[in-house]
SERO-4910 file (N, C-alpha, C, O; in steps of 0.05 Angstrom, whole numbers):
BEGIN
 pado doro    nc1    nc2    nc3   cac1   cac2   cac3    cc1    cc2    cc3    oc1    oc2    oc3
  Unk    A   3516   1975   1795   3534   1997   1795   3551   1997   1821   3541   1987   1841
  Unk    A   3574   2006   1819   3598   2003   1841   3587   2018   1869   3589   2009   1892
  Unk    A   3572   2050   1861   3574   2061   1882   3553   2090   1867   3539   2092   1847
  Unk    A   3561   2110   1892   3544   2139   1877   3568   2153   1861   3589   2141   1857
  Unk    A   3563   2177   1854   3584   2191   1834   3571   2201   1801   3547   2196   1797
  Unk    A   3584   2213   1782   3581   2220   1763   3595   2191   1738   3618   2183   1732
  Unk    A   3562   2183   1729   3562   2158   1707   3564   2165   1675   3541   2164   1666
  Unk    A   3583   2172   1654   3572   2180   1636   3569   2153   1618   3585   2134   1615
  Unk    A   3543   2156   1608   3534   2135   1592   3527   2144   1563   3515   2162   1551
  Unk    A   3538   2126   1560   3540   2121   1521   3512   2113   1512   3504   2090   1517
  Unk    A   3498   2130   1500   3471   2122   1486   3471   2106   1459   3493   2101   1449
  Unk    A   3441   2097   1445   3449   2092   1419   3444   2124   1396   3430   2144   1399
  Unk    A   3463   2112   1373   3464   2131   1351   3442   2127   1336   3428   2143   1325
  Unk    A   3442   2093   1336   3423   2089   1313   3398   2086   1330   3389   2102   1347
  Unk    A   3389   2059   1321   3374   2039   1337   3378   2035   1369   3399   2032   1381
  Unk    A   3350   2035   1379   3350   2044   1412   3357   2016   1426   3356   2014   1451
  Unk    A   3364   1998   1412   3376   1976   1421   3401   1968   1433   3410   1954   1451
  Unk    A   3409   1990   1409   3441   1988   1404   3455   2004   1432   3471   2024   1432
  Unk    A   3442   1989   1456   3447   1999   1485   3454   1971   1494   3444   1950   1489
  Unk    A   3484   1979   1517   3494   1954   1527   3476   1962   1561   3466   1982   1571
  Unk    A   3479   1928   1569   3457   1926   1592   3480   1949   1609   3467   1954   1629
  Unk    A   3488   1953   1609   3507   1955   1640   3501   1986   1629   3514   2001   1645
  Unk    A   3497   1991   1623   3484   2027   1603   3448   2034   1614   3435   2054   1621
  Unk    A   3442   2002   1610   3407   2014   1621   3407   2004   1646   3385   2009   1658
  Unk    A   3429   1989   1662   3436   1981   1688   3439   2007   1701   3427   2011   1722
  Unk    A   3454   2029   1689   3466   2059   1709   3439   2074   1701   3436   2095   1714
  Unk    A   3418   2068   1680   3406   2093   1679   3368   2080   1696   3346   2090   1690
  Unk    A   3371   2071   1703   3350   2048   1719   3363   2059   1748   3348   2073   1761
  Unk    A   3386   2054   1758   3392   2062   1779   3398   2096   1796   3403   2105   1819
  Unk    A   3394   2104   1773   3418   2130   1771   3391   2157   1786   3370   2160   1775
  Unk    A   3397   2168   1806   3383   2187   1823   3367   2205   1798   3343   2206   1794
  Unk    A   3388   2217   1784   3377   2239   1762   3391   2238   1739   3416   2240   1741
  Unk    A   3379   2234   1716   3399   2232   1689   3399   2265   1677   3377   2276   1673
  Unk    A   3419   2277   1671   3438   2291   1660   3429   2296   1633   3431   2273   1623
  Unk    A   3419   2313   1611   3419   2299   1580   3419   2320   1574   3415   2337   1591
  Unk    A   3423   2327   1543   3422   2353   1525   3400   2362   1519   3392   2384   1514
  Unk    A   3391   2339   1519   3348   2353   1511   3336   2323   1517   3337   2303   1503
  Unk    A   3324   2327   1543   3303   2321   1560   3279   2300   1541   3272   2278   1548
  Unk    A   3273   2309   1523   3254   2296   1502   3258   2269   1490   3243   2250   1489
  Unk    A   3288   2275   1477   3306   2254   1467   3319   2229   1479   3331   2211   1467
  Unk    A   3313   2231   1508   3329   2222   1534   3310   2202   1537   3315   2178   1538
  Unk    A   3277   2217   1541   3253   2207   1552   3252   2185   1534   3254   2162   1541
  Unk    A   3247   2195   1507   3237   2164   1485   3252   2143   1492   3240   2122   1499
  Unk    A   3283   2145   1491   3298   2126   1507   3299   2108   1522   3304   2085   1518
  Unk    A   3291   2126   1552   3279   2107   1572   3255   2094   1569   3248   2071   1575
  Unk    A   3243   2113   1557   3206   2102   1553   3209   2072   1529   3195   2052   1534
  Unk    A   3223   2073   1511   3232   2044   1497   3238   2019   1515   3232   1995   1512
  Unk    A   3248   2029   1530   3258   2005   1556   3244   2005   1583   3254   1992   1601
  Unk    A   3223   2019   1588   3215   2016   1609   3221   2026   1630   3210   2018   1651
  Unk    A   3244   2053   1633   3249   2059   1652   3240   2086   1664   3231   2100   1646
  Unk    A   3239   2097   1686   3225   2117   1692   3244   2133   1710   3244   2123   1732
  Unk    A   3266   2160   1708   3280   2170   1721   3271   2192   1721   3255   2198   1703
  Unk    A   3280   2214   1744   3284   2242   1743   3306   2248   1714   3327   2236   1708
  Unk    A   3286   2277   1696   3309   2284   1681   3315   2317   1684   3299   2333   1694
  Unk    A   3337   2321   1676   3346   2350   1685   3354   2349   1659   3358   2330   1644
  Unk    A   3357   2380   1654   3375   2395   1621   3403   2393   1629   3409   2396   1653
  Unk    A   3422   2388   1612   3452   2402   1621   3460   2405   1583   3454   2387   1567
  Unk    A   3471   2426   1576   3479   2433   1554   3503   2451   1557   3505   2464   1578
  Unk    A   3523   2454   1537   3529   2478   1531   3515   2501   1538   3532   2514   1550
  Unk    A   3501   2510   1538   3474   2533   1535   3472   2541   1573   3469   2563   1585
  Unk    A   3474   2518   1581   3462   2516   1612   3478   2508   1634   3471   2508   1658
  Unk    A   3509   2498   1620   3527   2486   1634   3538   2506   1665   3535   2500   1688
  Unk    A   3546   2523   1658   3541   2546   1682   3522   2558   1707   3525   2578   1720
  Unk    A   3497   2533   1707   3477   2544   1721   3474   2511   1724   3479   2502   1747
  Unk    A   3466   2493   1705   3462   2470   1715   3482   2449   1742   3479   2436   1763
  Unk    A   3502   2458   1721   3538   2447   1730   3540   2446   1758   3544   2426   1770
  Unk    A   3537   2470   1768   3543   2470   1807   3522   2444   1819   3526   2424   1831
  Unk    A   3494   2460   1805   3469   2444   1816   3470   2405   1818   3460   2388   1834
  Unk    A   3485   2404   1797   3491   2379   1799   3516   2367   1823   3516   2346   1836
  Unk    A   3531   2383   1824   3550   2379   1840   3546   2375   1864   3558   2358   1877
  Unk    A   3522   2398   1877   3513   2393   1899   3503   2372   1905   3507   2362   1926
  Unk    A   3481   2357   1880   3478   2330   1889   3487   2305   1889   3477   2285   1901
  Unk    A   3518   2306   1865   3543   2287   1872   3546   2287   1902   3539   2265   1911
  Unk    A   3555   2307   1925   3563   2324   1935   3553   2309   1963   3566   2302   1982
  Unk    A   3520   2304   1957   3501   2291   1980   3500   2253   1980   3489   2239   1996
  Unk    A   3513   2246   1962   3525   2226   1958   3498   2214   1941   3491   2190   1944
  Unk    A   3484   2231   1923   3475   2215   1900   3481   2202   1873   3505   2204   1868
  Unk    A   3471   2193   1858   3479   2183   1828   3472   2195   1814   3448   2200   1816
  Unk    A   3489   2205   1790   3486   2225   1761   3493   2214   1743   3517   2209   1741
  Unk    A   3471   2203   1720   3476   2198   1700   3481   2209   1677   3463   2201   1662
  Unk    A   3501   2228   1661   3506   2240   1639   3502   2235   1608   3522   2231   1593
  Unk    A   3483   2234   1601   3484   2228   1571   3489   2251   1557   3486   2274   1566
  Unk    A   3497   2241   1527   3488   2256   1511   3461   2250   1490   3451   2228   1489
  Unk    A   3451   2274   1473   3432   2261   1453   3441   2225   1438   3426   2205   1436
  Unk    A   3458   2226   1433   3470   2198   1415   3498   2196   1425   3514   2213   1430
  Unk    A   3498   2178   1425   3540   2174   1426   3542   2174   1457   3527   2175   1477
  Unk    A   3566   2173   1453   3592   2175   1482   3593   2200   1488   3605   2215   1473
  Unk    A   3581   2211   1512   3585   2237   1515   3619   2248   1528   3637   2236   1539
  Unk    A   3617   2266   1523   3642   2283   1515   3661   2279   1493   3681   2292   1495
  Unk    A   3658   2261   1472   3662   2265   1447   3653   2280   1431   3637   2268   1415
  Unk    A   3657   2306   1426   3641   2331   1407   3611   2330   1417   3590   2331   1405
  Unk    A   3618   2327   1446   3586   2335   1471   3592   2347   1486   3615   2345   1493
  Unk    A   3575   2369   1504   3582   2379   1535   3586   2361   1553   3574   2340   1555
  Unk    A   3603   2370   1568   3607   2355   1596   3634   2354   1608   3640   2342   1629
  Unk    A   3654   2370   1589   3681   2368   1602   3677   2375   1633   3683   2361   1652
  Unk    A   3663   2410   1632   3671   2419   1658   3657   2405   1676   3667   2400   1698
  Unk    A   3633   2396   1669   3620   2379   1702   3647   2364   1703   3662   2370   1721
  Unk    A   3653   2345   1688   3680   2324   1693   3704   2333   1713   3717   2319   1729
  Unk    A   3705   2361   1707   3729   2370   1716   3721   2381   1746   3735   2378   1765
  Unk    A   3694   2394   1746   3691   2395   1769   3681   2377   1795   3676   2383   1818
  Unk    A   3683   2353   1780   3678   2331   1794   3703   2318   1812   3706   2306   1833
  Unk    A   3717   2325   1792   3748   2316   1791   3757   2333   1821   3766   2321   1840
  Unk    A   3752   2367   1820   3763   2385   1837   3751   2377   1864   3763   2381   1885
  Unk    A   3727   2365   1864   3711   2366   1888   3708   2323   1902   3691   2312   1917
  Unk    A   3734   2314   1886   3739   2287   1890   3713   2268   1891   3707   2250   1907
  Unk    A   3698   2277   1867   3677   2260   1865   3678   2237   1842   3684   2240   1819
  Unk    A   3670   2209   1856   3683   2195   1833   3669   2183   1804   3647   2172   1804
  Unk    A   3682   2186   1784   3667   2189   1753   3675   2154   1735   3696   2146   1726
  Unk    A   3658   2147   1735   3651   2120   1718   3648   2125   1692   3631   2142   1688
  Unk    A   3661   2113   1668   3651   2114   1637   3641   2079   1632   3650   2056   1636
  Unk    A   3620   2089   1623   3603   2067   1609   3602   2068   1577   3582   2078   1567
  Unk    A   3622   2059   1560   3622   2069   1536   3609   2048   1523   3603   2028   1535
  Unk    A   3601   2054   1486   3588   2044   1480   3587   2055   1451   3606   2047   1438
  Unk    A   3567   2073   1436   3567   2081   1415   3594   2108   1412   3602   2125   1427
  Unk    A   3599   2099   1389   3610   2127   1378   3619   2134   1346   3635   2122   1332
  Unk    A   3608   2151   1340   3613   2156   1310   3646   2150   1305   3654   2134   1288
  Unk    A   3667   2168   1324   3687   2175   1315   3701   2148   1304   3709   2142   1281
  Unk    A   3703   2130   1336   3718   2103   1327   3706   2085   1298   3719   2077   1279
  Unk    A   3674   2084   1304   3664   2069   1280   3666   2079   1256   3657   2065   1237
  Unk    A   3675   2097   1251   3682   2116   1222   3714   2103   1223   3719   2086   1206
  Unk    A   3732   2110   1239   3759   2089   1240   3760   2063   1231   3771   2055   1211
  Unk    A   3747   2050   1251   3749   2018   1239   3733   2005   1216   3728   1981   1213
  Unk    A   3726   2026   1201   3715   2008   1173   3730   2024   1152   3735   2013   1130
  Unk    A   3740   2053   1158   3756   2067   1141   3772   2048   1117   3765   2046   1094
  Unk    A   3792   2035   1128   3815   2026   1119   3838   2030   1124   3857   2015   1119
  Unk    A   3839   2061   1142   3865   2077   1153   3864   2054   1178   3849   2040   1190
  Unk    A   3902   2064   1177   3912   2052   1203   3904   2058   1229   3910   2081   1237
  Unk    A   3891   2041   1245   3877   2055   1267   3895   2053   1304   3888   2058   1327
  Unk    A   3927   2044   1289   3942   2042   1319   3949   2077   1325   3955   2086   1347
  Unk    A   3948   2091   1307   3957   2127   1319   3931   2135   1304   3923   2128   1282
  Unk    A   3922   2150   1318   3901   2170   1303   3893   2196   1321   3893   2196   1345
  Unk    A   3884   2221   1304   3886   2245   1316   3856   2248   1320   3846   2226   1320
  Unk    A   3845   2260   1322   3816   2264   1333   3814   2300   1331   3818   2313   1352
  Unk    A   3808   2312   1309   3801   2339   1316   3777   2356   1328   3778   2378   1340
  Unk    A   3750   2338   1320   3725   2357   1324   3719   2366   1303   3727   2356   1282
  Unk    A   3704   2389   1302   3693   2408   1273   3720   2426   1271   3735   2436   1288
  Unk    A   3720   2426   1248   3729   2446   1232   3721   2479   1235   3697   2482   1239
  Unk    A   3739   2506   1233   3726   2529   1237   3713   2524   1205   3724   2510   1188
  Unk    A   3687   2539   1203   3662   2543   1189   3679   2564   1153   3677   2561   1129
  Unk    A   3688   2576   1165   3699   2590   1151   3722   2586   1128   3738   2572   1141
  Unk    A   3733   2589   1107   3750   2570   1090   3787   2583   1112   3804   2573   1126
  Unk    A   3781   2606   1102   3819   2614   1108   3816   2594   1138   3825   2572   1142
  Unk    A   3800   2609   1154   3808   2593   1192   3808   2563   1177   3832   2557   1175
  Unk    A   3797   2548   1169   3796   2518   1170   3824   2520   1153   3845   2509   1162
  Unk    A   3823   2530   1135   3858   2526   1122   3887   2529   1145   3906   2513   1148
  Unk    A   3879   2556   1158   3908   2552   1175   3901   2527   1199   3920   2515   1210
  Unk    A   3879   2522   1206   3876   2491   1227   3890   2476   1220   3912   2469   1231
  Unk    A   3875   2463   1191   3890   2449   1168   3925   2445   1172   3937   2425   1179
  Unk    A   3933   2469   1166   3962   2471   1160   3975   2460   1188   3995   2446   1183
  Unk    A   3968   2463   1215   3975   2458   1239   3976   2422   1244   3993   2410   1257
  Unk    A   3960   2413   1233   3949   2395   1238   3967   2371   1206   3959   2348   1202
  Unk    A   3983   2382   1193   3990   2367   1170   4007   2348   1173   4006   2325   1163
  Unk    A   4026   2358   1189   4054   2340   1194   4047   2325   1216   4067   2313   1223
  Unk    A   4024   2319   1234   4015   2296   1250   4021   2263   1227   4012   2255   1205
  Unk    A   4044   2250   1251   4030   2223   1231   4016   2212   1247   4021   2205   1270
  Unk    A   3998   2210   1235   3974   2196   1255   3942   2195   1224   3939   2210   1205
  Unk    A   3929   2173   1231   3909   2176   1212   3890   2199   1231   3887   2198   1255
  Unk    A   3876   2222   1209   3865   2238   1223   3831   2234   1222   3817   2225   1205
  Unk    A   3826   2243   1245   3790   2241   1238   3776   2268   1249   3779   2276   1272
  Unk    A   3765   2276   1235   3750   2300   1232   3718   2295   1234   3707   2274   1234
  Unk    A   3709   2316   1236   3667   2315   1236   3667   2342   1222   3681   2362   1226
  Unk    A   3645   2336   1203   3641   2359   1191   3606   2367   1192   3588   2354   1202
  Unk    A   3605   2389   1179   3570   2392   1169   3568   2388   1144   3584   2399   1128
  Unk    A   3549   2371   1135   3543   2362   1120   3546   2389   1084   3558   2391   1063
  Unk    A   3532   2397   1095   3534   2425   1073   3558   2435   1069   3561   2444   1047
  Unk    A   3582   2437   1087   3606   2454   1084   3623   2423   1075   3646   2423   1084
  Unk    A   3618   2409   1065   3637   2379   1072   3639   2386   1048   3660   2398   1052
  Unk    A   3635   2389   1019   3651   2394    988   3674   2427    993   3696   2430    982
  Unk    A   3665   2440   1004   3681   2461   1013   3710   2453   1031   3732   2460   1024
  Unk    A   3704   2438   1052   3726   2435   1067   3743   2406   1048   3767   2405   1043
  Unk    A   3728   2391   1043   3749   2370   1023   3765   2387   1012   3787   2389   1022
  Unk    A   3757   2403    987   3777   2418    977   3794   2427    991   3818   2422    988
  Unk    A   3784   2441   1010   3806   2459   1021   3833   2434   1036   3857   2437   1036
  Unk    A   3816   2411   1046   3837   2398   1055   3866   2383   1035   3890   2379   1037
  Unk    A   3840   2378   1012   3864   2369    979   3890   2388    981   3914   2381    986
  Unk    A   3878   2419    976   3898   2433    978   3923   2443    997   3945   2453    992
  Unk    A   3909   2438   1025   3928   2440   1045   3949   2414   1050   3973   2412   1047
  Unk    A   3924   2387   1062   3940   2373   1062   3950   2356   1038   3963   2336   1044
  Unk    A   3946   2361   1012   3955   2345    997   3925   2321    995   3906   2319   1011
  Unk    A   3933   2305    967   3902   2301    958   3918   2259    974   3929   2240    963
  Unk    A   3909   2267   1001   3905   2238   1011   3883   2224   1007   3864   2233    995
  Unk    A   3885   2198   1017   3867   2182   1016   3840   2180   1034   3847   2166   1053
  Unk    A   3820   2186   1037   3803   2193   1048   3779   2170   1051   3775   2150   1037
  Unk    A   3762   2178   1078   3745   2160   1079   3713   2174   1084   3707   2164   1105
  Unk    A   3695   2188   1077   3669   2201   1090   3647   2179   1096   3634   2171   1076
  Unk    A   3644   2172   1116   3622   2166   1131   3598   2188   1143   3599   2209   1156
  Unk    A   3575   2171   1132   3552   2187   1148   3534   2162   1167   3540   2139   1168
  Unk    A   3516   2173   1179   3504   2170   1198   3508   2136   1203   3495   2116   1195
  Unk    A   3527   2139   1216   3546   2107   1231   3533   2100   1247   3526   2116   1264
  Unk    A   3522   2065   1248   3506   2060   1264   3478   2063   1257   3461   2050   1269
  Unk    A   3472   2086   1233   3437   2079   1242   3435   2066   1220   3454   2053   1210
  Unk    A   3406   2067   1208   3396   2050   1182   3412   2063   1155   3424   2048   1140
  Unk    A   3411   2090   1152   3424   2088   1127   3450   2099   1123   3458   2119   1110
  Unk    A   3466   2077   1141   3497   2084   1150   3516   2079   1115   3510   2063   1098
  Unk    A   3532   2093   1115   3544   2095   1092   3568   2107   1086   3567   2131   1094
  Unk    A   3584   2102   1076   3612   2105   1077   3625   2103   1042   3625   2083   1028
  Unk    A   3635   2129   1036   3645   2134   1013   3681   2135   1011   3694   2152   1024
  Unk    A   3689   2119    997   3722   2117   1003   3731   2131    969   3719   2130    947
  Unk    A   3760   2145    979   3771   2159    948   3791   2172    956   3805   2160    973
  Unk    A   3799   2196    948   3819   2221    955   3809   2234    955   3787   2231    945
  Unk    A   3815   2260    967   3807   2284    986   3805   2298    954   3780   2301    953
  Unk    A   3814   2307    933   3807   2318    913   3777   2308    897   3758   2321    888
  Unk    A   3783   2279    898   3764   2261    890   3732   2262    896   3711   2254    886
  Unk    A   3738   2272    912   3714   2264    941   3699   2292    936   3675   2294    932
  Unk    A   3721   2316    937   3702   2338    941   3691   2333    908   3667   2336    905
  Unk    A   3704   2327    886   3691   2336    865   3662   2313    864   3648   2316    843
  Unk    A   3654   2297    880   3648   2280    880   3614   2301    891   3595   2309    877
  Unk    A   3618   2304    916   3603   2320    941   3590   2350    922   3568   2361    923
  Unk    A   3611   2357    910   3602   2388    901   3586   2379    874   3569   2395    865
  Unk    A   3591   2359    863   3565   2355    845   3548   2339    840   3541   2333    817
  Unk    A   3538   2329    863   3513   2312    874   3511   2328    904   3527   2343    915
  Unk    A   3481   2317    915   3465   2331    941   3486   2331    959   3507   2318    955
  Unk    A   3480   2348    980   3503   2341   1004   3486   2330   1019   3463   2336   1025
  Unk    A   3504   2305   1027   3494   2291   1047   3477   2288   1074   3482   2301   1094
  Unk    A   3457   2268   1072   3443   2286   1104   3451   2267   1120   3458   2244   1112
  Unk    A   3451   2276   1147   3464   2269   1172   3492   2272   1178   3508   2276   1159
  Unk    A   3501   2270   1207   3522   2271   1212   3552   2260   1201   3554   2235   1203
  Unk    A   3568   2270   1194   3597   2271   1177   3616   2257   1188   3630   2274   1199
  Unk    A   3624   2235   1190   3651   2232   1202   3673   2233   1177   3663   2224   1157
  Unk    A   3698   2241   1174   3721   2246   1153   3741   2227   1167   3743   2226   1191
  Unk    A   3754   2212   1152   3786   2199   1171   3798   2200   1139   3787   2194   1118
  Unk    A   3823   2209   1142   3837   2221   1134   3869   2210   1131   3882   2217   1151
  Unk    A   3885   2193   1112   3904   2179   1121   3917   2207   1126   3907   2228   1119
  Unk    A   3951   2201   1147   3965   2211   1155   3988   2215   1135   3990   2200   1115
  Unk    A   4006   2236   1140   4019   2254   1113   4044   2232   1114   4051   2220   1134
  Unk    A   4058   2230   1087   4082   2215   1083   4102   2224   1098   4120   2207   1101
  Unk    A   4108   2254   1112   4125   2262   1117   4157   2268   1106   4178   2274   1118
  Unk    A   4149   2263   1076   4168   2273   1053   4161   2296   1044   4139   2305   1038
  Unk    A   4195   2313   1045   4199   2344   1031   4183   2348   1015   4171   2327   1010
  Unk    A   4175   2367   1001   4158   2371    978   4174   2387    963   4188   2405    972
  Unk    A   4169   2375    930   4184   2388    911   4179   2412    906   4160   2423    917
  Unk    A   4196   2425    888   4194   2456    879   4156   2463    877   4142   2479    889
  Unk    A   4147   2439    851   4123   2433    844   4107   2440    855   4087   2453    849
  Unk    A   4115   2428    881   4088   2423    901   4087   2440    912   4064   2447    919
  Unk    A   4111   2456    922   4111   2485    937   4101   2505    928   4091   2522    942
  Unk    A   4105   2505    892   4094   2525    880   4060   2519    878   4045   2535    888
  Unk    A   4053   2497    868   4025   2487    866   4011   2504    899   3989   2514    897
  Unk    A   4021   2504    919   4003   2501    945   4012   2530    952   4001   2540    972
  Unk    A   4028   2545    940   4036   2577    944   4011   2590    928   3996   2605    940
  Unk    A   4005   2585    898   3995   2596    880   3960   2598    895   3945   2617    898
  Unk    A   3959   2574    902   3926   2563    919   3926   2584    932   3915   2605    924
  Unk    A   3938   2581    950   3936   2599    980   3939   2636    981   3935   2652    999
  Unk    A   3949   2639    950   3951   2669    950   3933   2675    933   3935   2696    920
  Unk    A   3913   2657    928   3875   2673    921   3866   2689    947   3856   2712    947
  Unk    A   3871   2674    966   3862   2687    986   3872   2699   1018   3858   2704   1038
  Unk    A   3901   2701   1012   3914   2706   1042   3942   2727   1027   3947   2725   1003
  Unk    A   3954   2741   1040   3967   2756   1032   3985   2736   1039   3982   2717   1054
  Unk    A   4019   2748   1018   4044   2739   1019   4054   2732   1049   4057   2707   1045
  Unk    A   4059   2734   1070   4070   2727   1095   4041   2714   1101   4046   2692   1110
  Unk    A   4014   2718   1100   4001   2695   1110   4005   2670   1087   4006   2649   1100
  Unk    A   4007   2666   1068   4004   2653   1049   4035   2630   1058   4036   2607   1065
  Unk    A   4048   2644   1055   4083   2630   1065   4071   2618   1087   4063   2595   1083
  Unk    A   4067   2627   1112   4059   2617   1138   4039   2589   1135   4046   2567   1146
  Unk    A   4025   2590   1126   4004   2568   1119   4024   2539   1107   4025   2515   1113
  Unk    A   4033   2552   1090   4047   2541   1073   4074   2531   1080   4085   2513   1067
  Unk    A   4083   2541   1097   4110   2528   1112   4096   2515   1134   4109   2495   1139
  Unk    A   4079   2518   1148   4074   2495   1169   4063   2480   1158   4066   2460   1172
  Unk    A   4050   2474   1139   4032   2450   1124   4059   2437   1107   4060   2413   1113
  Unk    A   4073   2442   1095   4094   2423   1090   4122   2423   1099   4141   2416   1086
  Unk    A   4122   2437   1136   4147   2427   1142   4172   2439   1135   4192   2427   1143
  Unk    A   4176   2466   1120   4190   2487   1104   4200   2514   1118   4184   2529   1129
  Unk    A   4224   2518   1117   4232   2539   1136   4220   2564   1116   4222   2567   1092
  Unk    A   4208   2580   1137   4188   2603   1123   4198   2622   1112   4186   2634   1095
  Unk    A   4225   2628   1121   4236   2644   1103   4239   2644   1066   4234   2661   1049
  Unk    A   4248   2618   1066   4244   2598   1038   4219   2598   1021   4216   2602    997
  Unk    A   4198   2589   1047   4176   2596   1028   4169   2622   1031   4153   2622   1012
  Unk    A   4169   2641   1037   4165   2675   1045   4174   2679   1007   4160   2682    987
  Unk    A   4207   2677   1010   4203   2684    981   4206   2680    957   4213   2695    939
  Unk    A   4196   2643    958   4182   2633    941   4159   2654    929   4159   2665    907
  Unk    A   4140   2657    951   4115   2670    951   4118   2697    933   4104   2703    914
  Unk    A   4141   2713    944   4143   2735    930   4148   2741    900   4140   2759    886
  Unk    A   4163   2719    895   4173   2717    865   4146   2701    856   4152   2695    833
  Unk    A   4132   2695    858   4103   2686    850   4089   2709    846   4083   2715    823
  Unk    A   4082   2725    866   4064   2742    872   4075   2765    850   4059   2780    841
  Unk    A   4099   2767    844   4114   2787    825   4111   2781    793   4112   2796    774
  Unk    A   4107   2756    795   4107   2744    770   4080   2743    757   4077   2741    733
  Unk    A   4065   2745    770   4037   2749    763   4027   2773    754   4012   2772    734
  Unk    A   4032   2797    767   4031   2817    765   4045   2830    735   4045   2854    730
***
């Protein structure tokens, strides 16, 4: 290793192998390793032989742990950051130590290595020179719909993480927002029973909602939108959806940022829908 400072190291997802030396090089050297749960960290080292100080740092603890570590960047020791699996700070804690490392000119090394997000990319099929990276989805259908809608006119192939249980819920919802693209669901990337289902976002949920939901972690990549007008059709098709459950000006709103449409236009589209029904 170069020097002292804050090391974040990329663990394995799967198999405890699936660790590059220069990964069990920083955590062999490293003053105190950093991890989300202490337990998970231990088996780790204990697979390879190594024997470090471990400390908690979570979400949960980041506010109390966070300084404490700083102080010992601070004394010119080594901190090793993991997370449970993966590349930490990809949908892991650790921005703010990063940042406060940053404020207090301490210097930060990445040791990368596993990660769901990219390995769900590069076997997809989607184009992987632009791609968007969201995180989870809100839990909820309307919030994940207006995210959705924000997120439509990106061209970029998109990649998402979901929970396993809400993943036939949010497909749909994405068919209907973003239009029924081409889709890719990956689960648990990297370990033994890594697996990857390819189709369309309509396809897929009807697929999910009537067989088990999947266990383990979700990666979604998502091709990126054509960025062509949408016909009367389609305006009406994605107006009619969206006013099950959002009133007329939310329903337009959703609905004009997800295809790109001056809201007035769709506003009263919506209304002559909503009249017509009635």
């Amino acid at each position: 290793m170069a020097g002292s400072g804050l090391y974040l190291v990329a663990t394995p997802i799967g198999n405890a192998r699936d660790i590059t030396l220069r990964a069990l090089d920083a955590l062999a050297r490293a003053d105190v390793i950093a991890c989300e749960d202490t337990r998970v960290t231990a088996k780790l080292l204990a697979i390879h032989g190594i024997s470090r100080p471990l400390t908690p740092y979570h979400e949960h603890n980041a506010e109390k742990a966070g300084p404490k570590l700083i102080k010992r960047l601070k004394k010119g020791l080594t901190v090793a950051l993991v997370s449970d699996a993966g590349t930490p700070l990809v949908s892991d804690p650790g921005y703010k130590l990063v940042c406060a490392c940053l404020a207090e000119g301490i210097a930060i090394t990445s040791l990368p290595g596993a990660s769901s997000v990219l390995s769900a990319l590069v076997i997809s099929g989607m184009p992987t020179d632009r791609f968007f990276f969201l995180g989870f989805l809100p839990p909820k259908s309307a919030a994940r719909r207006k995210v959705l809608a924000t997120i439509a006119k990106i061209p970029a192939t998109l990649v998402i993480m979901e929970s396993a249980k809400r993943l036939p819920a949010s497909l749909a919802d994405m068919a209907d927002v973003l239009g029924d693209r081409r889709a890719a669901i990956s689960r648990e990337m990297t370990k033994k029973f890594e697996e990857t289902r390819r189709g369309t976002l309509a396809g897929l949920a009807g697929y999910y909602r009537e067989s088990s939901p999947p266990k383990g972690e979700v990666t979604m990549v998502i091709e990126a939108g054509t960025g062509k007008a949408a016909n009367g059709a389609e305006l009406d098709r994605r107006l009619i959806e969206a006013l099950k459950s959002e009133t007329v000006r939310d329903a337009a709103e959703l609905v004009s940022v997800s295809l790109g449409l001056a809201k007035r236009r769709v506003y009263t589209r919506a209304l002559e829908l909503k009249q017509g029904r009635k």
